[in-house]
ZAMARGU-4260 file (C-alpha; in steps of 0.2 Angstrom, whole numbers, plus 5000, padded with zeros to 4 digits):
<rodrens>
0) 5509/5764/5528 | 5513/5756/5511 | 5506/5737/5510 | 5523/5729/5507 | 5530/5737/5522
5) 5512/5734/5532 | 5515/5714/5528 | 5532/5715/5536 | 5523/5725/5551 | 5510/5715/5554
10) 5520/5699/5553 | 5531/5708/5568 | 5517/5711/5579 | 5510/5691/5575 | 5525/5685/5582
15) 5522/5694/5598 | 5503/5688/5598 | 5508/5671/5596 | 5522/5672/5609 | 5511/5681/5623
20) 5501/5669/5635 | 5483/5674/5629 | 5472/5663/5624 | 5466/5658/5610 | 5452/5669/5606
25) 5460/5683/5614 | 5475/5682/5601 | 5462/5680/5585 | 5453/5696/5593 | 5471/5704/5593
30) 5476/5698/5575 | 5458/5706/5569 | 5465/5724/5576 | 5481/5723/5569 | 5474/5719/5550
35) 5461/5733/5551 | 5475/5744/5559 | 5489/5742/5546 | 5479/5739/5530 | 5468/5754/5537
40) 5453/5743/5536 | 5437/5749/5546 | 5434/5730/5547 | 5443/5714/5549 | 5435/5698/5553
45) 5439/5681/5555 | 5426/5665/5553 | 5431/5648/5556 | 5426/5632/5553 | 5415/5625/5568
50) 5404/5610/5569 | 5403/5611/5549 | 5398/5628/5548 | 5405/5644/5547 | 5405/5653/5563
55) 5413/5673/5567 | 5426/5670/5578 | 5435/5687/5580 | 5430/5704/5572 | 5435/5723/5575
60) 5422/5733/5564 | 5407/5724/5565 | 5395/5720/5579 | 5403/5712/5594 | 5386/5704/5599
65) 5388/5692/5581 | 5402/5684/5587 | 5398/5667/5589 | 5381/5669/5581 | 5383/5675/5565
70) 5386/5656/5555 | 5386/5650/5535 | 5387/5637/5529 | 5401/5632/5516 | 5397/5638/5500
75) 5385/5651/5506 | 5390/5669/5507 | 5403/5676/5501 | 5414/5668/5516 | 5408/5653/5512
80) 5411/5652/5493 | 5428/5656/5499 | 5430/5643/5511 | 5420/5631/5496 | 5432/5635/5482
85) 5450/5640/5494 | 5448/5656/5483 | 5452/5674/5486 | 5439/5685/5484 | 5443/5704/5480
90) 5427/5716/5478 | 5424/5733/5475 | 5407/5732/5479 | 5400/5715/5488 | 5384/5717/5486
95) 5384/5714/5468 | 5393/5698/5468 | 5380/5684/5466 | 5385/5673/5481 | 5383/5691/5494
100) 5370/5685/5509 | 5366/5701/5519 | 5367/5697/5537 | 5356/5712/5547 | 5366/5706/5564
105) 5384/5709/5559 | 5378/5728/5556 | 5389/5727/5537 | 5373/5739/5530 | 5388/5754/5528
110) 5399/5743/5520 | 5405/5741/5500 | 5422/5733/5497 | 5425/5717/5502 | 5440/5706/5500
115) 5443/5688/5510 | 5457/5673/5510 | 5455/5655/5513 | 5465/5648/5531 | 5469/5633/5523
120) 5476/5618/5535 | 5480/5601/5523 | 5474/5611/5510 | 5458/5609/5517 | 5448/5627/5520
125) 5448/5629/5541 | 5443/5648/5540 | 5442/5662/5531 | 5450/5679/5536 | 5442/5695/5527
130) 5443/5715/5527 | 5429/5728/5522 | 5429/5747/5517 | 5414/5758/5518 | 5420/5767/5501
135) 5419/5754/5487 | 5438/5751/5481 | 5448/5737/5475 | 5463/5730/5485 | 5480/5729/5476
140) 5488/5712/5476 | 5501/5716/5488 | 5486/5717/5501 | 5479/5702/5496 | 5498/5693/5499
145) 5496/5702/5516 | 5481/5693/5519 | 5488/5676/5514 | 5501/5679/5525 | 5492/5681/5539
150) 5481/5669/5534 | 5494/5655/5535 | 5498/5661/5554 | 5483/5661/5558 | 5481/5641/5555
155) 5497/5638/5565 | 5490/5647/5580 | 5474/5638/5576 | 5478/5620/5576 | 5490/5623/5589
160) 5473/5629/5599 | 5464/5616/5594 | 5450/5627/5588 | 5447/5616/5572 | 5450/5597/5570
165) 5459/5593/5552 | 5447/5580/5550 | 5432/5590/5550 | 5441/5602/5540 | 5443/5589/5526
170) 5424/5581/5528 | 5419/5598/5525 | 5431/5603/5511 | 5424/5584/5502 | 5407/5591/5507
175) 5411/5606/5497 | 5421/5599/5483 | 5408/5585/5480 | 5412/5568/5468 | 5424/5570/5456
180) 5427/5558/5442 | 5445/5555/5433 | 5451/5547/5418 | 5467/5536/5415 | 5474/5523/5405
185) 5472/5503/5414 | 5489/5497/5419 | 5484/5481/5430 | 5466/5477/5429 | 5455/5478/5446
190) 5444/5487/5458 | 5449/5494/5474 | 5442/5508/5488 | 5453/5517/5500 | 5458/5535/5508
195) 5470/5545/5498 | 5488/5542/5500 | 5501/5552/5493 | 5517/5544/5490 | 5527/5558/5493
200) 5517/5565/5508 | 5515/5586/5505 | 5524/5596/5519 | 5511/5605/5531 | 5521/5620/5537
205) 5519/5620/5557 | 5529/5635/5560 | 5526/5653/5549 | 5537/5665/5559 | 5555/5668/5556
210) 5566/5670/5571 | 5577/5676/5560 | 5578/5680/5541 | 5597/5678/5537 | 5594/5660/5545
215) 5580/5658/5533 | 5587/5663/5518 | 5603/5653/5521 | 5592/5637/5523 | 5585/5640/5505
220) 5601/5644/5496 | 5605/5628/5503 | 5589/5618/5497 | 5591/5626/5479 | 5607/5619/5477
225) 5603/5602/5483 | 5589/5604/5472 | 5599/5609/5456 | 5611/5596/5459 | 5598/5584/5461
230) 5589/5590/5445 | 5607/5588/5434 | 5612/5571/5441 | 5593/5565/5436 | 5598/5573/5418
235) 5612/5562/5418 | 5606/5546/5421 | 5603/5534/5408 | 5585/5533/5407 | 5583/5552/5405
240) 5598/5553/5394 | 5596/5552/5372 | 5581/5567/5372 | 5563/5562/5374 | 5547/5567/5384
245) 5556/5564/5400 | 5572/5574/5393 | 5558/5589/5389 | 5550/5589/5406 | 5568/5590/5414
250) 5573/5605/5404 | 5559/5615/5410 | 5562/5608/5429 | 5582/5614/5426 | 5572/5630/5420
255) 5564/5634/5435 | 5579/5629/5445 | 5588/5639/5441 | 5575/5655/5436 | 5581/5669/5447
260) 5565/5677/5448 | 5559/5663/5457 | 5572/5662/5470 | 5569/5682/5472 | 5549/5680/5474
265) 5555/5669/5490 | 5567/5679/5496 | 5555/5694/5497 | 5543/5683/5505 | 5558/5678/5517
270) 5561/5697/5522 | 5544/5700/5527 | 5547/5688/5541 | 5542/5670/5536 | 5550/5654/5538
275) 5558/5647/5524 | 5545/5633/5522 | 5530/5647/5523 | 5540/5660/5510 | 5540/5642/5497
280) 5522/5638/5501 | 5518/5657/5499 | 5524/5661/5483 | 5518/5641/5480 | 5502/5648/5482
285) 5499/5662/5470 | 5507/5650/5458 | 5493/5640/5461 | 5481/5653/5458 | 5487/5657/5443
290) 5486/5640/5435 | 5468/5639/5440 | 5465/5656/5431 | 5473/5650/5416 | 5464/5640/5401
295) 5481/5639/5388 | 5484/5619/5391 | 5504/5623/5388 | 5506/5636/5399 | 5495/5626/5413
300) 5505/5611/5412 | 5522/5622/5416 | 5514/5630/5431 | 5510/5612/5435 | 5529/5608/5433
305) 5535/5623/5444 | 5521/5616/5456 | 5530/5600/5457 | 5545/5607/5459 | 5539/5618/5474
310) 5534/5602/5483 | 5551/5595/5479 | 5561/5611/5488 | 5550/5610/5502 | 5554/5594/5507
315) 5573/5597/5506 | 5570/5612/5517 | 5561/5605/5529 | 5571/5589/5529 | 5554/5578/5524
320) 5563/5566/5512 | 5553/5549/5518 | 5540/5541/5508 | 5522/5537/5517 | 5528/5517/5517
325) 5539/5523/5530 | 5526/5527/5542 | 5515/5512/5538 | 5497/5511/5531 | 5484/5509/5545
330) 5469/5509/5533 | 5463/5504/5515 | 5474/5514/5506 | 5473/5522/5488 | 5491/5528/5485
335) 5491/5542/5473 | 5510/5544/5465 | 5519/5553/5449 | 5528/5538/5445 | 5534/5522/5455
340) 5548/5512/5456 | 5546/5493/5458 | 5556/5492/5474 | 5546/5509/5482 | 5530/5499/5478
345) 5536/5482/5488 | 5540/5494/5503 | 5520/5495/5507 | 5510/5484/5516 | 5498/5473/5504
350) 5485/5469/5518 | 5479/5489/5516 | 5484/5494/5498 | 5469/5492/5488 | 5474/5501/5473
355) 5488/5513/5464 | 5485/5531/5453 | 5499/5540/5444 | 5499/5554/5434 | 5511/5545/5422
360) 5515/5526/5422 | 5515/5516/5408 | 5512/5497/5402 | 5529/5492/5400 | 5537/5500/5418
365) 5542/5486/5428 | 5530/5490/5444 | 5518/5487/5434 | 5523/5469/5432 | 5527/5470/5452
370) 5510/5478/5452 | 5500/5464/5445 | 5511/5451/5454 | 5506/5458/5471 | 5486/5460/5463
375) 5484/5478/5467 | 5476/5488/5452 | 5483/5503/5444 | 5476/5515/5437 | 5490/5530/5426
380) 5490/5544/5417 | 5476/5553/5427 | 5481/5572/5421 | 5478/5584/5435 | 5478/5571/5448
385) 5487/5582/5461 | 5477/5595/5460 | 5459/5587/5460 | 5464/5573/5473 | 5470/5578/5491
390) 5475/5568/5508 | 5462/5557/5518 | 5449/5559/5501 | 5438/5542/5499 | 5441/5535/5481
395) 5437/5520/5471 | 5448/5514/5458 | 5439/5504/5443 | 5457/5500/5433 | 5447/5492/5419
400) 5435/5505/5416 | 5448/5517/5418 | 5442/5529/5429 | 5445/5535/5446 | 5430/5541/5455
405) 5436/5555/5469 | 5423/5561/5484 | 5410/5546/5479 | 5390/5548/5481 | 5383/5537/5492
410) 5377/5529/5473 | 5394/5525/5468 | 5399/5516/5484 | 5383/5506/5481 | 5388/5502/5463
415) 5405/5497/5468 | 5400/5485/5481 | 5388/5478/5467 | 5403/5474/5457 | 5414/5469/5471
420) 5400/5454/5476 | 5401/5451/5460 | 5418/5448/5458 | 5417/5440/5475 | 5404/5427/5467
425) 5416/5422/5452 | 5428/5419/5464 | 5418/5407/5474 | 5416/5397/5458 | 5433/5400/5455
430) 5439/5392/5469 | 5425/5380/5467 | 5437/5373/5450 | 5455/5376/5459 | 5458/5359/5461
435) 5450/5350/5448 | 5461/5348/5433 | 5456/5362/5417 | 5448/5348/5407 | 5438/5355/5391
440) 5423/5344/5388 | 5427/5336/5374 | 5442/5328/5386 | 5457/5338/5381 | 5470/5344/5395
445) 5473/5361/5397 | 5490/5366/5410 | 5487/5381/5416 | 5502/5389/5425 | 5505/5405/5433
450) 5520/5418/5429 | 5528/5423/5448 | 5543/5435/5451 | 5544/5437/5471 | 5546/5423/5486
455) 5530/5425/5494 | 5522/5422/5475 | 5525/5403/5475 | 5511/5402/5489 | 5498/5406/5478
460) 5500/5391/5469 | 5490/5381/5483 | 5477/5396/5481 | 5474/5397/5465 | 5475/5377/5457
465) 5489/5381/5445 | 5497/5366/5439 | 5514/5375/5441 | 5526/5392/5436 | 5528/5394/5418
470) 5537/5410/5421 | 5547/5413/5437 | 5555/5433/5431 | 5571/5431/5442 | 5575/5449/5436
475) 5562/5455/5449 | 5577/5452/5462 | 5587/5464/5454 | 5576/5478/5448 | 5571/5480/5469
480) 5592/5480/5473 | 5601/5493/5476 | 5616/5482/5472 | 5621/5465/5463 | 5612/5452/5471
485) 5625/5440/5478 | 5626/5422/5474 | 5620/5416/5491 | 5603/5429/5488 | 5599/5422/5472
490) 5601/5404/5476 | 5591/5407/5494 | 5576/5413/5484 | 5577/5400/5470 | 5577/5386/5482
495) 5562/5392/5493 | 5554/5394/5478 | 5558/5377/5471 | 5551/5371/5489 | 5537/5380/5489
500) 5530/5372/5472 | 5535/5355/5477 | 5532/5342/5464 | 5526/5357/5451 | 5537/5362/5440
505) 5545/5379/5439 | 5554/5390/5425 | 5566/5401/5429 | 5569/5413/5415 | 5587/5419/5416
510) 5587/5440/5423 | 5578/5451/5407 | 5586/5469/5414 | 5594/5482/5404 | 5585/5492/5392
515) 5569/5497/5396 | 5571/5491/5416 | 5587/5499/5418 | 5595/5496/5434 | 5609/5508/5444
520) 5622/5498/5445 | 5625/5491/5427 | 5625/5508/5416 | 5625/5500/5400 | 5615/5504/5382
525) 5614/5522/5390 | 5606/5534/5380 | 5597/5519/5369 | 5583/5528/5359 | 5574/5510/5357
530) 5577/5503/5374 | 5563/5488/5372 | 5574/5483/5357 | 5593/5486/5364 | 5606/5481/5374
535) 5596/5468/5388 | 5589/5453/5391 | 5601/5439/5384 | 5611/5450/5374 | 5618/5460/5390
540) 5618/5442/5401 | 5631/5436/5387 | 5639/5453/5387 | 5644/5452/5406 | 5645/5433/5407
545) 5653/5434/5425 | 5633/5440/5428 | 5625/5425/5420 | 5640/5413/5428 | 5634/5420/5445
550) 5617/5418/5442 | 5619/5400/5433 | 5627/5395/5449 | 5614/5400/5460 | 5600/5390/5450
555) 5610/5376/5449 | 5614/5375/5468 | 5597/5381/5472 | 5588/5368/5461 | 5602/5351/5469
560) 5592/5337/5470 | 5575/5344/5458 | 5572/5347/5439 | 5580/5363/5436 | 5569/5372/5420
565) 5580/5388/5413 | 5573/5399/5400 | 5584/5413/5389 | 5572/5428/5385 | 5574/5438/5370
570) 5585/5424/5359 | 5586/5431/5340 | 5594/5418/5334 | 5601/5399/5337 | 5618/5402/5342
575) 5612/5416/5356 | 5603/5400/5363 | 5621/5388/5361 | 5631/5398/5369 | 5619/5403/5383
580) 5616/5384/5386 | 5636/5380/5385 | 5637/5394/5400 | 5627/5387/5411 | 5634/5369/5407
585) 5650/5375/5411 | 5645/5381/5428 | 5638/5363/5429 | 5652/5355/5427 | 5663/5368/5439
590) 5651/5366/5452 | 5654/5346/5449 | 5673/5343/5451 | 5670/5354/5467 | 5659/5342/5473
595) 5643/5353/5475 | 5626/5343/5475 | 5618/5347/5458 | 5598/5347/5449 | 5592/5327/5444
600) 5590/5338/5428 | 5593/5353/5417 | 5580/5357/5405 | 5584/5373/5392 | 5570/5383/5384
605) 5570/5398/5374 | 5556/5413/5374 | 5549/5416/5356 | 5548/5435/5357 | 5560/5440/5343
610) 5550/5439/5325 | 5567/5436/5317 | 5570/5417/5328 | 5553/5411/5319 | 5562/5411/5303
615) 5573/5402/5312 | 5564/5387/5322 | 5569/5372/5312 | 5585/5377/5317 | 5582/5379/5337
620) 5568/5367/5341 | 5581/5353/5339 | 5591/5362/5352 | 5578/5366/5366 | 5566/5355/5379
625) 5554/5368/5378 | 5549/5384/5371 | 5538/5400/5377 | 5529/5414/5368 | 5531/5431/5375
630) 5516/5436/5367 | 5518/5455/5375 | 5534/5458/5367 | 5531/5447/5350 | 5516/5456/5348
635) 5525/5474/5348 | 5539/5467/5337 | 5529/5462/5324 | 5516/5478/5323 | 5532/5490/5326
640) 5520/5498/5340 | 5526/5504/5356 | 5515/5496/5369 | 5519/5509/5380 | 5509/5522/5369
645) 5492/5525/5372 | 5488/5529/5355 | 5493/5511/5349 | 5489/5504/5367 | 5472/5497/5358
650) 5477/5498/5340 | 5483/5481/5337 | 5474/5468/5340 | 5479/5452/5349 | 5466/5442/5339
655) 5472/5449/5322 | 5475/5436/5310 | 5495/5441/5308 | 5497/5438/5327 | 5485/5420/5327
660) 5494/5414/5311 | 5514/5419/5317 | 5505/5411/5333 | 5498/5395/5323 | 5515/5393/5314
665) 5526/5390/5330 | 5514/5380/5337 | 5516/5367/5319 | 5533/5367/5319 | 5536/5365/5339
670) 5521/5348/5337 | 5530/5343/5322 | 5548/5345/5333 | 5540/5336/5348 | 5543/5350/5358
675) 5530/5357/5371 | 5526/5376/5370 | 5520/5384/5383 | 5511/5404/5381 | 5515/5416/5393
680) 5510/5434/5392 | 5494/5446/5395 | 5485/5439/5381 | 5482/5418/5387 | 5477/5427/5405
685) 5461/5435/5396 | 5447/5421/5393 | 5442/5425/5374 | 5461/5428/5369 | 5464/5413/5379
690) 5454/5402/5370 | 5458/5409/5354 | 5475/5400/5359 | 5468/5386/5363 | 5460/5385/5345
695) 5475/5386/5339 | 5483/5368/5345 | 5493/5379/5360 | 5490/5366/5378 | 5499/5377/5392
700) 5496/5394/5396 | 5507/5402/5411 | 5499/5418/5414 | 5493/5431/5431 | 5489/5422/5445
705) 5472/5430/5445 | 5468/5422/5430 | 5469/5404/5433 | 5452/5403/5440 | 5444/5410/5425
710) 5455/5403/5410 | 5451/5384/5420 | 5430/5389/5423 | 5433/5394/5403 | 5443/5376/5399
715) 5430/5366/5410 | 5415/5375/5399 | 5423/5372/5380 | 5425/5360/5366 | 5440/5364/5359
720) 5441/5350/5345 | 5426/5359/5333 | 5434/5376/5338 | 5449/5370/5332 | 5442/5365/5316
725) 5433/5381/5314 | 5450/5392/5319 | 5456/5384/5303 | 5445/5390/5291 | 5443/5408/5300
730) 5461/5410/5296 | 5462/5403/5281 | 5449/5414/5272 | 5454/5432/5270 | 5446/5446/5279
735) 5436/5436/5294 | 5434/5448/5312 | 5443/5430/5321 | 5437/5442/5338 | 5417/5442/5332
740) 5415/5424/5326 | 5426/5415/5337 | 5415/5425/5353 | 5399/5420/5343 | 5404/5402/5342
745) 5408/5402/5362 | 5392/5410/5365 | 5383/5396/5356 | 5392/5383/5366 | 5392/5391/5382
750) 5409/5396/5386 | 5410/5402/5401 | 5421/5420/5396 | 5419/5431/5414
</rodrens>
């Protein structure tokens, strides 16, 4: 019988063993006849996983007396380097494979050619099935898809028999696999340790056998046009709109789409009787096999692409849409995700999420300020993270080393416990400081206050001794919406914030979205190749004033009774400020004539983020009650480096003398203005950047509220009046590393720098 014909055959007369009464072992002993009978095999046998070991199960060829004593272990043999490496193995002579182990019992003495599959179950290896010949001979790939196929019945009926527990299956695969260690770019510093979680949980295919084909086929027509019309309406939105890398990757998605031979290899799998989820996962499978076989980088990261793609048209089919937050975490969790949205990220449970890995990500996504909000660490761009990570795998996340260590030794575990007592330890004295006020020694007084974006943030103001919020994002509201927030949401969260801090003060910068944190419901700048610098921030607010009336209105009703501190980010220039300011004024007085209770007082700020508004200070500094560095953005501006890069991630310096003298100017000017400036950004949260800062004359800091306990031990431990002295000089003279001298100088004081 010709061996596409014997696939579609021997699919038949599974469907029959699987719908008889037998049992279990009876129905494998069944299976084994029907492969040697239709690949006219003098031997078929299958070994599964048992107790960690391999044991044979079912065979029709060799001895009946080695069932159930004939065991390998994994990795040993040629059955157990298939079930090690979920490999297919296809030999014309075993015995001159290196991994061959002769096993006198089974009476295999007559036989030469050899070929085997994984039974894979939660792409953990749960079995392995395998045929022999007496006449050496190579089997041709349509065989080998035979095998598969039967393969993948075979761990339906297995799991459904409970034969092999997943677990075991997955301990033994770890075994197997051994510790892996990754590489990736820090996005939020940290350390956690969890099981693997994938966002987007893959679909285990409980059901192989086709009832009927022209059902099947008709539910993957279907799922290919959702997944086509999916695929154009993603190339149509905004962010993936103008070209780019993420305009590139969707061209080769709407390639594969829409490739015909594709859709063919699935249909063929289809008409040999499988399901429509097994056919994906079929043909899913030899692409897999083939990216593991092939070295050209490119061509690799296609197959990867068509992967990904796969996974996508197997959850339409099988109706699997939900993300793993829908069914809850129950253990310390590692989720593991392509990318993440903000408002997908707030969905999981914080008490179990211990740390996040994505294959891409990048500085500037807004999750990542949600991210380090919430104080999970996140660890992106891990290339091959899919393929190297699986469900239920232990993993340890070391964000600031970047690295993600999969399978870990006992040895790793030790050494990540080390440093988590020794983070521990810091912060015990941390917390030893929280409420002492950040006094340097020489009696200067430091406010450190901590940048907040969500309701349940304002809490950690009691746990971690900041003197206040220096940087309340209200634009975290929006980004997490699937719609406008209305008045009466905005002012409710303003208000429990306000009541939260109590007698602390809190600034509420005015909603930075647009641009690079493009929202659904207000399609505007589309197509922007420069989103950092276009249409957002205040430049949209003023654009779609009946926005900014809406939120003015909610601040001011949300602050009645309280100092009410409003900031405008991104202001280029004075008159953005004046008309920003006359806005909420006018709301002011609206809300007055209606009678509405109103703040004690208004106090306007502006964020310094814009190189051009430094030119421009003597000029706005009369107009403000504050002013705020955005060193993050300020810092990209001036270097014309896209922080979201990884090349030019650590190019540019934060203690390069162009950023500390732009830095030293603004805070002259702002002294000489009497108005207070306050640092917010990444660069005060880190101790040595910090006090570089505070070298420079700058008095408040607003940075993560991780860092407060560090940047106050670092405050309490300084004299800052003879670094302040020294700064001078270091920036004066030309060609000083501010980096080296100014940690040398802390060394020889004893500044406490973590």
């Amino acid at each position: 019988m010709a061996a596409a014909n014997a696939a579609r055959e021997i699919l038949r007369r599974l469907h029959e063993v699987m719908a008889s009464k037998s049992g279990a072992e009876a129905k494998l002993g069944q299976v084994v006849r029907i492969v040697a009978e239709l690949l006219t095999s003098e031997v078929a046998s299958i070994y599964l996983l048992r107790d960690g070991m391999l044991e044979l199960f079912a065979t029709q060829g060799l001895a009946q007396s080695a069932v159930h004593v004939t065991r390998l272990s994994m990795g040993q043999g040629l059955v157990g380097t298939i079930a090690a490496t979920r490999e297919p193995l296809n030999l014309a002579e075993a015995k001159e494979h290196p991994d061959f182990a002769y096993r006198p019992e089974t009476g295999e003495d007559d036989y030469h050619s050899f070929a085997g599959v994984p039974i894979v179950r939660r792409e953990a290896a749960i079995g392995v099935l395998g045929v022999q010949h007496r006449e050496p001979r190579d089997y041709d790939e349509v065989e080998i898809e035979a095998l598969q196929t039967v393969a993948m019945v075979l761990s339906e009926l297995i799991h459904g028999a409970g034969l092999v527990d997943d677990a075991q299956a997955a301990r033994a695969r770890a075994a197997s696999s051994g510790p892996l260690r990754l590489s990736g770019l820090k996005l939020v510093d940290g350390l956690g340790r969890g099981v693997a979680v994938f966002h987007q949980p893959r679909v285990v295919v409980e059901h192989t056998v086709a009832d009927d084909t022209d059902v099947e086929r008709a539910r993957v027509y279907s799922a290919f046009t959702r997944m086509r019309e999916q695929i154009d309406t993603m190339m149509g939105q905004a962010e993936f709109a103008g070209g780019g890398d993420h305009h590139d990757v969707l061209d080769t998605y709407k390639m594969f789409a829409y490739d015909e031979g594709w859709a063919r290899r699935i249909n063929e799998a289809i008409e040999t009787g499988l399901t429509a989820e097994a056919a994906i996962e079929r043909v899913q499978a030899r692409t897999r096999a083939r990216m593991r076989s092939i070295d050209d980088p490119y061509l690799r990261e296609r197959l990867t692409d068509l992967d990904d793609l796969s996974n996508r048209l197997l959850r339409i089919v099988s109706g699997q849409l939900g993300t793993a937050a829908k069914s809850g975490l129950r253990d310390d969790t590692i989720l593991i995700a392509r990318n993440l949205g903000p408002a997908e990220l707030l969905e999981y449970d914080k008490r179990y999420l211990k740390g996040v890995v994505l294959e891409e990500g990048s500085l500037t996504a807004h999750v990542i300020i949600v991210a380090r909000a919430m104080g999970v660490p996140v660890l992106g761009r891990v290339t091959d993270l899919f393929a190297q990570v699986s469900d239920g795998d232990e993993l340890i996340v070391d964000a600031g080393n970047g690295a993600l260590l999969v399978r870990p030794q006992a040895a790793m575990i030790t050494s990540y416990e080390a440093m988590r007592d020794v983070k521990a330890r810091q912060a015990e004295k941390f917390a030893a400081v929280k409420d002492l006020p950040a006094i340097s020694r020489d009696g200067q007084r430091v406010a450190i206050l901590m940048n907040a974006g969500l309701a349940d943030d304002a809490q950690a103001l009691d746990l971690t001794g900041a003197d206040g919020i220096g940087l309340f994002r209200t634009e975290f509201q929006f980004l997490v919406s699937a719609t406008l927030p209305r008045r009466e949401r905005q002012q409710a969260l303003y208000r429990t914030v306000l009541e939260a801090a109590d007698t602390r003060p809190v600034v509420f910068r005015t909603v930075d979205i647009g641009g690079d944190k493009a929202v659904p419901y207000l399609q505007e700048g589309e197509g922007e190749e420069n989103p950092a610098m276009g249409w957002r921030a205040l430049r949209l607010a003023l654009g779609r004033a009946g926005l900014m009336k809406v939120q003015a209105r909610a601040l001011l009703e949300g602050a009645a009774g309280r100092t009410l501190n409003i900031m405008f980010p991104m202001v280029s220039e004075p008159w953005e400020f004046r008309e920003a300011k006359a806005l909420v004024e006018g709301q002011r007085a609206l809300l007055a004539r209606q009678g509405h209770d109103l703040p004690a007082h208004v106090r306007y700020g502006a964020m310094i983020e814009v190189p051009a508004l430094i030119e421009m200070l003597d000029v706005l500094l009369p107009l403000t009650d504050f002013v705020s560095v955005g060193t993050n953005d300020l810092t990209q501006f001036l270097f014309a480096a896209d922080r979201a890069n990884p090349r030019l991630a650590d190019r540019y310096d934060w203690m390069s003398p162009a950023i500390l003298r732009v830095l030293r100017r603004i805070v002259r000017e702002a002294d000489a203005a009497g108005v207070p400036v306050t640092v917010c950004g990444e660069m005060g949260g880190r101790p040595l950047e910090a006090l570089a800062l505070l070298a420079l004359g700058v008095e408040s800091l607003s940075i993560t509220p991780a860092g407060v306990g560090p940047i106050k031990a670092m405050v309490r431990s300084a004299d800052l009046g003879s670094l302040k002295a020294q700064m001078t000089g270091w920036l004066d003279a030309p060609g000083v590393d501010v980096r080296t001298v100014l940690a040398a100088a802390a060394a020889a004081q004893g500044v406490e720098l973590g």
